[in-house]
C-alpha positions in Angstrom: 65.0 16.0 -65.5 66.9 13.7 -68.2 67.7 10.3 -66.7 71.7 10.4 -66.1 73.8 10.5 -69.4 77.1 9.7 -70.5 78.7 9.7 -66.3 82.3 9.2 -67.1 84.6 7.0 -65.0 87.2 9.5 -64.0 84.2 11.6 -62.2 82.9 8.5 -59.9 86.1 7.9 -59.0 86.6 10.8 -57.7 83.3 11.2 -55.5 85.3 9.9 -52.2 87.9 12.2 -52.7 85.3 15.2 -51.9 87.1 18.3 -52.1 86.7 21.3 -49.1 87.6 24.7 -50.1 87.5 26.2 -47.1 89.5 25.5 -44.2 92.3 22.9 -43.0 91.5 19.9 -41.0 91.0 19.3 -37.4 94.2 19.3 -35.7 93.8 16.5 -32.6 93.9 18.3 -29.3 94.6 16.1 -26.6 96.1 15.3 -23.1 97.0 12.0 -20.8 95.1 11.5 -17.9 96.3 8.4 -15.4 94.0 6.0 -14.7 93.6 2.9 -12.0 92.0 -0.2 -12.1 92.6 -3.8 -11.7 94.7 -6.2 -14.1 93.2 -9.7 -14.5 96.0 -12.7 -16.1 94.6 -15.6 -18.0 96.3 -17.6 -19.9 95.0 -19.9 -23.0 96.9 -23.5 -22.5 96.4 -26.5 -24.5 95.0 -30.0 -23.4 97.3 -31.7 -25.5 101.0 -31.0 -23.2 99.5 -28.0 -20.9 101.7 -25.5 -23.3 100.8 -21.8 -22.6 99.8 -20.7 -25.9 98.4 -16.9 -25.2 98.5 -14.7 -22.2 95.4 -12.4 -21.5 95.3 -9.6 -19.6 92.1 -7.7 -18.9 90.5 -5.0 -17.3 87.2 -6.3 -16.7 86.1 -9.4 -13.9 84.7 -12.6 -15.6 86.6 -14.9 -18.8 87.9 -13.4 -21.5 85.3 -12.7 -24.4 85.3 -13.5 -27.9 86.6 -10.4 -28.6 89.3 -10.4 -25.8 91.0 -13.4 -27.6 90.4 -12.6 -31.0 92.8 -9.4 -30.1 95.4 -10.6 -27.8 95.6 -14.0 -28.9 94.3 -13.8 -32.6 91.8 -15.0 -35.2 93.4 -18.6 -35.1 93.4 -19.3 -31.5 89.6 -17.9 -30.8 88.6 -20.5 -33.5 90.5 -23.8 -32.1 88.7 -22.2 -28.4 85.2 -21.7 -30.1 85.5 -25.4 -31.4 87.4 -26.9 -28.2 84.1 -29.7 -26.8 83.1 -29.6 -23.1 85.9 -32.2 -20.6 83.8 -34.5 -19.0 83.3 -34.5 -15.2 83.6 -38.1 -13.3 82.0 -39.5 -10.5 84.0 -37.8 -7.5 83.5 -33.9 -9.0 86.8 -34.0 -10.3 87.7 -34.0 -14.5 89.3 -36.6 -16.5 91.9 -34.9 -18.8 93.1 -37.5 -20.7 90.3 -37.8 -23.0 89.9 -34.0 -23.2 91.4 -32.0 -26.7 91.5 -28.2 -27.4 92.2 -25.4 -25.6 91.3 -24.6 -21.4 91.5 -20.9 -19.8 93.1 -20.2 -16.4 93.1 -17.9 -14.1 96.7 -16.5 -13.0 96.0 -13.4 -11.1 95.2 -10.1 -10.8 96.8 -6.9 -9.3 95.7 -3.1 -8.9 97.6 -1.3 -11.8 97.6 2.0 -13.3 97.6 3.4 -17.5 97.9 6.0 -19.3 95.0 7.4 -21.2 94.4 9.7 -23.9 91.7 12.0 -24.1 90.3 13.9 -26.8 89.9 17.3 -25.3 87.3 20.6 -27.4 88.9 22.7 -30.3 89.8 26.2 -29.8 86.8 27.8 -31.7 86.7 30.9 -33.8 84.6 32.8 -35.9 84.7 36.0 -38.3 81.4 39.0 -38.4 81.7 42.5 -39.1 82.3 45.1 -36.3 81.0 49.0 -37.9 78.5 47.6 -39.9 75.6 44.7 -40.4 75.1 43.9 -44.3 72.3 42.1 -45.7 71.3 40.6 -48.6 71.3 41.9 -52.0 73.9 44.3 -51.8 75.7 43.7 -48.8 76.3 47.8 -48.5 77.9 49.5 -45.7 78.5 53.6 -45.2 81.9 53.6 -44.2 84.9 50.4 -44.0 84.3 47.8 -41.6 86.6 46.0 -39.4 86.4 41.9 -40.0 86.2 40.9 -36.1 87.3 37.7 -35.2 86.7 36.3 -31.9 87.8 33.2 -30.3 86.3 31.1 -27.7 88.6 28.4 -25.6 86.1 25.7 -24.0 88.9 24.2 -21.6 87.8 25.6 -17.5 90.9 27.8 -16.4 92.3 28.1 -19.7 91.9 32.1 -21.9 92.9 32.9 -25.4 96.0 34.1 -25.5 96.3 35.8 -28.7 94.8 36.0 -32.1 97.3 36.3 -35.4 97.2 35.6 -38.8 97.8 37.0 -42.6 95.7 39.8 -44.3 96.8 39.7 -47.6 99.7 38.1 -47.1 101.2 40.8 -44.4 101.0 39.4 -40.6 98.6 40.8 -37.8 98.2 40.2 -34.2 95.8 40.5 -31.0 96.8 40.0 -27.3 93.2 39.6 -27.2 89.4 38.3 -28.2 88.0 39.9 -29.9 90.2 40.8 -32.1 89.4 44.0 -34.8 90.7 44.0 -38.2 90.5 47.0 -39.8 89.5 46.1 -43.7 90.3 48.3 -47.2 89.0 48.1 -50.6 90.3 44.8 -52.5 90.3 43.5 -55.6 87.2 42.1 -57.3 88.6 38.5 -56.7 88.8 39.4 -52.5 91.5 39.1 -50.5 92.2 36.0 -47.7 92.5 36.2 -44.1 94.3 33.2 -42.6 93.9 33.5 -38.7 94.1 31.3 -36.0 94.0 31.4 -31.7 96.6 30.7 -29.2 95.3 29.0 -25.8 97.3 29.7 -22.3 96.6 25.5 -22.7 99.4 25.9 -24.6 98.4 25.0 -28.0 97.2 26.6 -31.0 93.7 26.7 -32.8 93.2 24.7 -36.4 94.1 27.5 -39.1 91.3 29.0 -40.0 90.7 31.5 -43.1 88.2 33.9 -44.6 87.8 35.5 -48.3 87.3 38.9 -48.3 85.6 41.6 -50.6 85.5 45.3 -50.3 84.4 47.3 -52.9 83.7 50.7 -53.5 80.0 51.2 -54.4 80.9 53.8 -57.2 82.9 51.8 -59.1 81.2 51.0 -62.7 78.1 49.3 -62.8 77.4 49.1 -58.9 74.3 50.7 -57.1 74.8 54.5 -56.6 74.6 55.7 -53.0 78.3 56.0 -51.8 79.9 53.5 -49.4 81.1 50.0 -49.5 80.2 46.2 -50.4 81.4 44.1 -48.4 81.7 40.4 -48.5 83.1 37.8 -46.7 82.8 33.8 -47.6 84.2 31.8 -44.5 83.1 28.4 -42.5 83.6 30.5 -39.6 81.3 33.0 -40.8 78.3 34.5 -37.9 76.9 37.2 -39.5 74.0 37.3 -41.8 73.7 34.3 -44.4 75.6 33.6 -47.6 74.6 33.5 -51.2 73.5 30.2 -52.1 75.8 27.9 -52.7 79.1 30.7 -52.8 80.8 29.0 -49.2 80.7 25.6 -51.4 82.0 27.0 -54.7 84.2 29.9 -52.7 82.7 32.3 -55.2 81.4 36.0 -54.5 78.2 36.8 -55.6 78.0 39.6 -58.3 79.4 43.4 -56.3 76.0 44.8 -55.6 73.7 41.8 -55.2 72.2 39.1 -57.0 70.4 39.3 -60.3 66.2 38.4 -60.2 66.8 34.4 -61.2 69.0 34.5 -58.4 67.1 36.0 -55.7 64.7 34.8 -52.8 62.4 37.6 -52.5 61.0 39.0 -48.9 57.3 39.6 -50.8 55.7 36.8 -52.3 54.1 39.3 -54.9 57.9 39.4 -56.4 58.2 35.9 -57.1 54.2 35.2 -58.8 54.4 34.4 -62.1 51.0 35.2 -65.1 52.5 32.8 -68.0 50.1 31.4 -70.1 51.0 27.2 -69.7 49.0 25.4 -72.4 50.5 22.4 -70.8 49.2 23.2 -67.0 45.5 24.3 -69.0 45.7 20.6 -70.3 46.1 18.8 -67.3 43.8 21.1 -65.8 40.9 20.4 -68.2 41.6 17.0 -68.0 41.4 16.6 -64.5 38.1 18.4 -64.4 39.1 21.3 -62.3 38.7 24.0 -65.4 35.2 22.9 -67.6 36.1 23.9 -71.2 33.0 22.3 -72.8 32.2 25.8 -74.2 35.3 25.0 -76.5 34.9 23.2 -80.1 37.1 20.4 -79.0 36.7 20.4 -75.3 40.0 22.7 -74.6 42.2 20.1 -75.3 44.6 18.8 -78.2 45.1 15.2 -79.0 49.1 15.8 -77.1 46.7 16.5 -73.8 47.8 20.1 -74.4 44.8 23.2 -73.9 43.6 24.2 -77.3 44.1 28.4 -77.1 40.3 28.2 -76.4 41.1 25.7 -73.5 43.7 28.1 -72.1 41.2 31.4 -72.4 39.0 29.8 -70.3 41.4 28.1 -67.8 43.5 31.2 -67.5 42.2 32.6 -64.1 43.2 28.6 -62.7 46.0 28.3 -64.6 48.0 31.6 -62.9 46.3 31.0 -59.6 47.8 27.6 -60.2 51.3 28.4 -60.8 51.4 30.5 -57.7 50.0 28.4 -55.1 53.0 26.7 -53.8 54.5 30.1 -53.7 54.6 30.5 -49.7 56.2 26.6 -49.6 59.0 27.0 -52.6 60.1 30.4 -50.6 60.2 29.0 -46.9 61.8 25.9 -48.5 64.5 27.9 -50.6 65.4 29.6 -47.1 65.7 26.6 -45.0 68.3 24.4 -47.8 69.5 27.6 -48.8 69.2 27.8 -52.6 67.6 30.7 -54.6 63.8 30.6 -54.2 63.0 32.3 -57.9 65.7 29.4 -59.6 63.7 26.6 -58.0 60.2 28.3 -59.3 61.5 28.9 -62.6 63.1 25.3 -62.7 59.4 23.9 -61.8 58.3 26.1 -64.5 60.1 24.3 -66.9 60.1 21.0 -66.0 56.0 20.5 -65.5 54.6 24.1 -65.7 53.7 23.3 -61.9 51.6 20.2 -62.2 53.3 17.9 -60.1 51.6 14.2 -61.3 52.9 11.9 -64.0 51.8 12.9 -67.5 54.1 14.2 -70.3 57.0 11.8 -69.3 56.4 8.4 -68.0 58.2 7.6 -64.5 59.1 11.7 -64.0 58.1 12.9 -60.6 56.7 16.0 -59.0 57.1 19.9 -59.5 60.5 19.3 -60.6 60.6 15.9 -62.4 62.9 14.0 -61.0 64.2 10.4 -62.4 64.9 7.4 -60.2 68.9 8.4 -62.3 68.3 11.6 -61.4 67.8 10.6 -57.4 71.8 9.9 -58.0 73.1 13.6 -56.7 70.8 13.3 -53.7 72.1 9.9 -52.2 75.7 10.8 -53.5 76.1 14.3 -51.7 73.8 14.7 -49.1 75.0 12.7 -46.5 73.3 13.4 -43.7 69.8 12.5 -46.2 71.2 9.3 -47.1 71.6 8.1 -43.7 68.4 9.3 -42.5 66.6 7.8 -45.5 68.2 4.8 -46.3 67.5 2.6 -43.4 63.9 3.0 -44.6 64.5 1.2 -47.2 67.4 -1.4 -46.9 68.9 -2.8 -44.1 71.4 -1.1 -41.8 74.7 -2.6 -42.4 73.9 -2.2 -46.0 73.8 1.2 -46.0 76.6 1.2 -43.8 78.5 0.9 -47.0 77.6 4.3 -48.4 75.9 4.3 -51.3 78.9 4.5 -53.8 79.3 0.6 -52.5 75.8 -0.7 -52.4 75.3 -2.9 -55.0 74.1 -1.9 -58.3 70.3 -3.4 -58.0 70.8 -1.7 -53.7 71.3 1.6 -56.0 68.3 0.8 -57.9 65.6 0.4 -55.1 67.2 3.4 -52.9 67.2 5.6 -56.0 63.4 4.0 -57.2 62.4 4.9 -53.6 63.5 8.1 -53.2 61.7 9.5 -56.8 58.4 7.4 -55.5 58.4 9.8 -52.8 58.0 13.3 -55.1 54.9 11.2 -56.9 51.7 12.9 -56.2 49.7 11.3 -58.6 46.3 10.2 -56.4 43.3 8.6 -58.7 41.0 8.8 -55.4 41.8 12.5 -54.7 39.7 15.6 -56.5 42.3 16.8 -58.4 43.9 13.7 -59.2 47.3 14.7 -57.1 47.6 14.6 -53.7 48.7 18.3 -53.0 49.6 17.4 -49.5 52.6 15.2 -51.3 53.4 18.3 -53.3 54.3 20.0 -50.0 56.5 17.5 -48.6 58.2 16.7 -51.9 59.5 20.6 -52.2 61.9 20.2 -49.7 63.4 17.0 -51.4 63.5 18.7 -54.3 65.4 21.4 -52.9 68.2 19.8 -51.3 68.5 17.8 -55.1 69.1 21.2 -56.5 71.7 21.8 -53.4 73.3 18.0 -54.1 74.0 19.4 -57.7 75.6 22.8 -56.5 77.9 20.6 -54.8 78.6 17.7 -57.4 79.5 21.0 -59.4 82.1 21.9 -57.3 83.5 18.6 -57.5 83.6 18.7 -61.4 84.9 21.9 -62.2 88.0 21.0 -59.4 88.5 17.3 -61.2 88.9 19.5 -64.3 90.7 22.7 -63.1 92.1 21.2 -59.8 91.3 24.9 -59.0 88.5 25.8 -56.6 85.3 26.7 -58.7 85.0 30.2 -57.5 88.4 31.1 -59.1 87.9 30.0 -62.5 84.2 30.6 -62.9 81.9 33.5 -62.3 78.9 32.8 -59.3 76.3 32.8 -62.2 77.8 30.6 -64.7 78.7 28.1 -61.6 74.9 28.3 -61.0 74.1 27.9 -64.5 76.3 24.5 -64.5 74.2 23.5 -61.5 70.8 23.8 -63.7 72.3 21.9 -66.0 73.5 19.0 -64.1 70.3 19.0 -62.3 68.5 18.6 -66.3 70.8 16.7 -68.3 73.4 14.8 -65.5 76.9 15.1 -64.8 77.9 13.2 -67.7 77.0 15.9 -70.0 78.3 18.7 -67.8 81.4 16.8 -66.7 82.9 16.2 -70.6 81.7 19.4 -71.7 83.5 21.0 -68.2 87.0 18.9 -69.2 86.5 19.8 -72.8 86.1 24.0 -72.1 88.7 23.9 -70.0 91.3 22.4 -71.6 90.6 24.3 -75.0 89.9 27.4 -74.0 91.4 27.9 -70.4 88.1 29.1 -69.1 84.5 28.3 -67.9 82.3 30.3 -69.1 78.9 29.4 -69.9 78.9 30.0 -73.6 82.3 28.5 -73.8 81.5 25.1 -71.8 77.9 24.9 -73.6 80.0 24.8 -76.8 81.4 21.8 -75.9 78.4 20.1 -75.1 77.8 16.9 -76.8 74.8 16.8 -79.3 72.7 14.7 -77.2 73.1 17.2 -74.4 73.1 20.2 -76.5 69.0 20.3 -75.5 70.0 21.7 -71.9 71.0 25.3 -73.4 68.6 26.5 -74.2 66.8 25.2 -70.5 69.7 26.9 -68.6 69.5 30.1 -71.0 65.6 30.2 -70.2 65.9 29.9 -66.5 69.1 32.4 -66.4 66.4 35.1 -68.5 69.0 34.9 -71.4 65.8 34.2 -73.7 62.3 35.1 -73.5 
């Protein structure tokens, strides 16, 4: 993966402004409870003329803390306490107060007392499957129309859902009851939106909720024969069986029918083993010692570090045994971060032929090559990883910041630490990798592929201000992915602005023709990996 290129300003700026396509925000659901307890009265006086300078009032026993006067009395008076010196006590126990300077507390009193409280109380929740049929990946087929059934659960004791309405289509529906059973028809290829939310005998009302929806008949042009319908349905509040990769965050159906191969996450490993004759892999191979090509004139190998063809006839039988082992890992991995098991092979494939030490490129990682740069989409939009792996590395309140606001050289170490982590290289070990590295680098490198799906989404909406699914097809969005992932956002970001507002679309050829020509070296990649060219 190219270190990042060319990252314009307009598209950091707009990383904290993350965009959701697919539902409304929390609406606060809450109630007042009354609460007891006891009131306790200080007040804050000055030595100087015994003038009353702050009145505290806590619900706690012992002084006021820090933090008690910092609030009620402010910044100013805590600092003139914090530096107030001890009064000295005489002889007889009592204090001499002419000498003494500052600020004193004093108890006044205290007294039972009630408040008001407000509690955050749990969300009406809903959620969206199929009723008359259970789809599955590819083709999400079913013999006769479904109904979408959406069900709603209210978490308050002695409170029910009341009813259950919303827009199909723009035209209104309602249920005096969960569940409730939609009866769906055939839609455009673009879908059709449910907005739906639940009403609580609490006497409140569920968040909106919505769901985009896609019935099509299986005998239109170019779908599978076999009668019936395809049905998809791309919603947060979706429980039936999982999405396409990646369509929830772009709100983009998959192609009617089911995916095509580079797409796909195969059930049978068989389906995803690849036979290509890598001269590169042969080399590295040889060189290692794992193939012995001394039977060749030059020992297998080119000057480059490259197999000779005789090096690659005699390390063929390794060499495809090789680019199938991690088979069994890439799948189970692809299934867990949800991304498409035969992209990420295919994406190895080209970015080391599946020898995952440092060779062709200095300071290039693992299976999939990754940059310290390139460590940027991971730590930028994965959340959840950046939390978990940046305390192992820098302190706490530093990564408290989020990484957009860590300093630059903070950036650095994160970003050097995180591409360290897909090294395998491993002088001591047989093979000179470390394979059990290679197994626990996949998963990293899978939810880098996921980061870019998402910093995708982002870029097409700073350009469009449309959500990605509605202005580019669910292939070309992945295709934009591959190439974020290879040559950065920088490239894919101008080239993104550039299509858009010259041609009005985002279609692959159209946005690769805007590439700049350092970038233009990521076509071909994408094309390769898409199975546009051999």
């Amino acid at each position: 993966m190219l270190p990042l290129t060319l990252l314009l300003p307009f598209l950091i700026g707009a990383i904290e402004n993350r965009v959701s396509f697919a539902a409304d925000q929390n609406l606060p659901r809450q109630t007042t409870i009354i609460v007891s307890y006891t009131e306790y009265e200080w007040w804050l006086i000055s030595w100087l003329d015994n003038a009353i300078l702050c009145r505290l009032f806590l619900d706690h026993e012992g002084l006021p803390t820090n933090e008690d006067i910092r609030v009620q009395c402010g910044s100013g008076l805590l600092a003139a306490w914090n530096d107030t010196p001890p009064c000295q006590q005489i002889s007889d126990g009592t204090y001499n107060t002419n000498p003494c300077s500052g600020l004193y507390l004093y108890f006044v009193s205290s007294q039972p007392t009630q408040r008001e409280v407000v509690i955050d109380l749990p969300e009406i929740q809903a959620y969206v499957t199929l009723e008359g049929c259970s789809p599955s990946p590819p083709d999400n087929r079913c013999a006769a129309l479904p109904s979408l059934l959406i069900t709603a659960e209210e978490p308050l004791p002695n409170e029910r859902i009341m009813r259950i309405h919303g827009t199909y289509n723009h035209l209104p529906f309602a249920c005096e009851e969960t569940p409730c059973a939609l009866p769906l028809q055939a839609t455009p290829l673009e879908g059709m939106v449910v907005e739906f939310q639940a009403d609580s005998s609490f006497g409140d009302s569920s968040r909106q909720f919505s769901a985009q929806v896609r019935v099509i008949d299986s005998g239109v042009s170019g779908a599978p024969a076999g009668g019936g319908w395809h049905v998809d349905v791309l919603s947060n509040q979706w429980r039936g069986a999982p999405l396409a990769s990646c369509s929830q965050t772009w709100n983009a159906f998959p192609p009617v029918g089911g995916l095509p191969d580079w797409l796909d996450t195969p059930e049978h490993l068989e389906l995803i083993a690849t036979y290509e004759p890598y001269y590169y892999l042969a080399g590295r191979l040889i060189g290692q010692g794992l193939v012995d090509a001394s039977s060749c004139p030059t020992g297998g190998l080119e000057p480059t570090g490259y197999a000779d063809p005789c090096g690659l006839e005699v390390a063929r039988p390794m060499v495809e045994a090789w680019q199938n082992r991690f088979d069994e890992q890439i799948t189970a991995v692809a299934r867990e971060v949800s991304i498409p098991a035969t992209l990420m092979k295919d994406l190895f494939a080209q970015e080391s032929q599946f020898w995952p030490g440092m060779y062709r490129i200095p300071y290039e990682f693992g299976l999939g090559q990754i940059t310290d740069n390139g460590a940027d989409a991971l730590l930028l939009w994965n959340t959840d990883f950046y939390n978990q792996f940046c305390p192992l590395v820098l302190s706490l309140e530093a990564c408290n910041l989020g990484y957009l606001h860590l300093t630059p050289y903070d950036q650095s170490i994160l970003r050097g630490a995180l591409a360290s982590q897909a090294k395998s290289d491993c002088p001591t070990c047989s093979t000179g990798i470390d394979l059990t590295n290679v197994d626990f680098s996949l998963k990293l490198f899978a939810n880098t592929i996921r980061a870019n799906c998402d910093q995708v989404a982002q870029i097409v909406f700073n350009a469009t201000q449309e959500t990605p699914g509605s202005v580019a097809s669910y292939e070309d969005l992945w295709r934009l992915t591959v190439a974020n992932y290879h040559a950065g956002p920088g490239c894919v970001s101008y080239a993104v602005h550039m299509a858009w507002l010259t041609e009005g679309t985002l279609a692959w050829d159209q946005v690769a023709a805007k590439l700049t020509e350092p970038c233009q070296g990521v076509i071909p990649y994408v094309d390769k990996i898409a199975g546009a060219s051999p």
